[in-house]
C-alpha positions in Angstrom: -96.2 -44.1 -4.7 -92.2 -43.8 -6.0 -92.9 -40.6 -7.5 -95.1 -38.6 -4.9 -92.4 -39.6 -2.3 -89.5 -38.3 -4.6 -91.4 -35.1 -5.7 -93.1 -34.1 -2.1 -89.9 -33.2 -0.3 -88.4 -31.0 -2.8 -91.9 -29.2 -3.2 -92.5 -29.2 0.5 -89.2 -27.2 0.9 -90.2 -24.5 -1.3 -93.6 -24.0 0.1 -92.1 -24.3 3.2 -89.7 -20.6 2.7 -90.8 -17.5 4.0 -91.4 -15.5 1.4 -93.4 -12.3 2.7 -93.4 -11.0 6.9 -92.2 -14.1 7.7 -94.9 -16.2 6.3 -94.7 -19.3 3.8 -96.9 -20.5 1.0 -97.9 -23.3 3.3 -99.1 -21.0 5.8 -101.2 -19.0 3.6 -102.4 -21.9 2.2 -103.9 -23.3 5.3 -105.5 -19.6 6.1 -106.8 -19.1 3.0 -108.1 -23.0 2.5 -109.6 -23.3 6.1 -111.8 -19.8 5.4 -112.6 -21.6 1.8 -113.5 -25.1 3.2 -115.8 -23.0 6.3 -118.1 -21.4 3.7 -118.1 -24.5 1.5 -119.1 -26.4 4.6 -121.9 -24.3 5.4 -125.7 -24.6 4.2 -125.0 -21.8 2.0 -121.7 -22.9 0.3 -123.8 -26.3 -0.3 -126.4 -24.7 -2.1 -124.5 -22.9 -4.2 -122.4 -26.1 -4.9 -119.1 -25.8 -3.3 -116.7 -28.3 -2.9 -113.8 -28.2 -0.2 -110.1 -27.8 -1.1 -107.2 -30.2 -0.1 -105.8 -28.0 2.6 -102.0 -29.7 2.6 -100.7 -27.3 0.1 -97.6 -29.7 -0.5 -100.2 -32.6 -1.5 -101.9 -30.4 -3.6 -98.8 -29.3 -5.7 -97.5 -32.6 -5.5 -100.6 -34.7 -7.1 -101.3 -31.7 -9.2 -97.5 -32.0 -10.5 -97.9 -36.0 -11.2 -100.7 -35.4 -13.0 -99.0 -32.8 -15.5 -96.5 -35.2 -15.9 -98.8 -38.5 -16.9 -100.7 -36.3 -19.0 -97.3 -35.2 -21.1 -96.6 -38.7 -20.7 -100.1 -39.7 -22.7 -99.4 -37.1 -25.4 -96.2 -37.9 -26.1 -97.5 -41.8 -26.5 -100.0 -41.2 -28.6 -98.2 -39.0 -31.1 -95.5 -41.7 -31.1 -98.2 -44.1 -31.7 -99.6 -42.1 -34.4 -96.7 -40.6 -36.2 -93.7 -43.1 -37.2 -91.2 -39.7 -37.4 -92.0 -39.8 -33.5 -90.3 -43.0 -33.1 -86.9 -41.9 -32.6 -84.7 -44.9 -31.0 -84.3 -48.2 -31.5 -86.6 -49.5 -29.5 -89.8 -47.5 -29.8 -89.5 -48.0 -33.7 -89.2 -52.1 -32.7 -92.0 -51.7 -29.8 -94.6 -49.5 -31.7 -93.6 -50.5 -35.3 -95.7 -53.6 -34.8 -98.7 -51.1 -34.6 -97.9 -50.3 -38.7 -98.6 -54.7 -39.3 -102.1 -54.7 -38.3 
C-alpha cells in the first residue's frame, strides 16, 4: 500500500528516539507487548479471553493512523453527500449533485 509505505518511515523515526535512559518507544513496546502476548498465550489468558497484540509498534501506529484517516475520509463523504452546503468546489457540487436528481 502507497500510503503505509509513505506514513511508516516518518512514524518509525519517532518511535525509533530515545526518549527516557536511553530507551525508545519501540523498545518498550516490544517489552511490554512480548509480557502481554506470554499471558495471553497461556491457558489462563485464553480463558479469560485474551487476544495478543501486534508487537511492531511502528505497524501498529501506522495501520492505526490509516484507519483514522479513512474514517475522516467516510465522514466527510457522507456529510457532503448529505448536506449540499458541504459541496464546496466545482466538482463535488457536479459529482454529488446528481445525488439531488433521483
Amino acid at each position: 500500500n502507497e500510503l503505509y509505505a509513505l506514513y511508516r518511515p516518518k512514524i518509525s523515526a519517532s518511535t525509533g528516539k530515545e526518549i527516557i535512559a536511553g530507551v525508545s518507544a519501540q523498545e518498550s513496546w516490544i517489552t511490554l507487548t512480548d509480557k502481554w502476548n506470554t499471558v495471553a498465550n497461556s491457558i489462563p489468558g485464553r480463558l479469560a479471553g485474551f487476544n495478543t497484540v501486534n508487537t511492531d509498534l511502528d505497524d501498529f501506529l501506522t495501520t492505526k493512523a490509516l484507519e483514522g484517516v479513512f474514517l475522516k475520509l467516510e465522514g466527510e463523504e457522507l456529510k457532503i453527500r448529505k448536506e449540499v452546503s458541504a459541496r464546496v468546489t466545482p466538482l463535488l457540487r457536479q459529482v454529488f449533485g446528481t445525488l439531488d436528481e433521483n
